[in-house]
N, C-alpha and C positions, 0 to 999 in steps of 0.2 A: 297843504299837501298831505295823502294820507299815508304813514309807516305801516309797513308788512314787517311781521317781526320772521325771520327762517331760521331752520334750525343749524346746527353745525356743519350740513354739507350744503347747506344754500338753497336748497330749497322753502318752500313753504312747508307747514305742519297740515296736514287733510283736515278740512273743514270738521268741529268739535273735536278737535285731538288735543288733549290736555296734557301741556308741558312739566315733565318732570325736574323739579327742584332739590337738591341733596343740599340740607344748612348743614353745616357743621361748625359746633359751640361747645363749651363746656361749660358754661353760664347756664342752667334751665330758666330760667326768669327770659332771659333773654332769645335763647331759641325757640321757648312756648309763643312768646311773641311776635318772631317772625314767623314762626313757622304757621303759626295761625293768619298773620296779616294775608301770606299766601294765597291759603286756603280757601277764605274768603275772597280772592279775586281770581278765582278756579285750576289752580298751580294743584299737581300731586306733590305730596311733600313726604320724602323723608327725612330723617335727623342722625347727627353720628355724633358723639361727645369728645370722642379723640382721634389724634392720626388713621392709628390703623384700622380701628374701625370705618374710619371713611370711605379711606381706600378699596376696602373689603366691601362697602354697600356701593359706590361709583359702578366699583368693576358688576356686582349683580347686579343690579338696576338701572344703568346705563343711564342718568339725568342728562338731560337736557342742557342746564346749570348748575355749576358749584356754586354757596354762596359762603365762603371760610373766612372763620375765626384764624389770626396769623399764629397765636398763645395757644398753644394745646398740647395735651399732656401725649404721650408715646413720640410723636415728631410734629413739627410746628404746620401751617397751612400750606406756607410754602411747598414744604415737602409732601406735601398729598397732592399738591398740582402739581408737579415733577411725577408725579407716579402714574397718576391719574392720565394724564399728557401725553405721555410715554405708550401707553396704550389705546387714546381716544381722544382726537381733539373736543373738548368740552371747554364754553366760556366761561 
């Protein structure tokens, strides 16, 4: 059976519409990593290294998905999806 992936309101994404990714890590080794594994399977990616910078690129570049570090420096991961949330449902 074949999976449709849709974006946060249920719908489908328009045919070549490339899904925006926000990683957020304070690890660079490790967020060059995903953020590249992404890349290479045609994701746009941005990256934030702590809380509030997350928050602050979620809210302008509206991603698609979070993929958060819980350990981060200004507030933990948690709390950027409480924020994040609060303003946009995003998985």
């Amino acid at each position: 059976m074949e999976q449709t992936q849709t974006s946060h309101s249920g719908t489908a994404p328009a045919a070549g519409a490339q899904r925006r990714v926000l990683v957020v890590e304070d690890d660079p080794t490790i967020v060059d990593a995903v953020a590249a594994r992404l890349r290479a399977e045609g994701f746009l990616v941005q990256t934030a290294q702590d809380g509030p910078s997350a928050v602050e690129t979620a809210e302008a570049w509206q991603p698609d998905l979070l993929v958060l570090d819980v350990m981060l420096p200004g507030f933990d991961g948690l709390e950027v999806c409480r924020r994040v949330q609060a303003h946009r449902p995003v998985p």
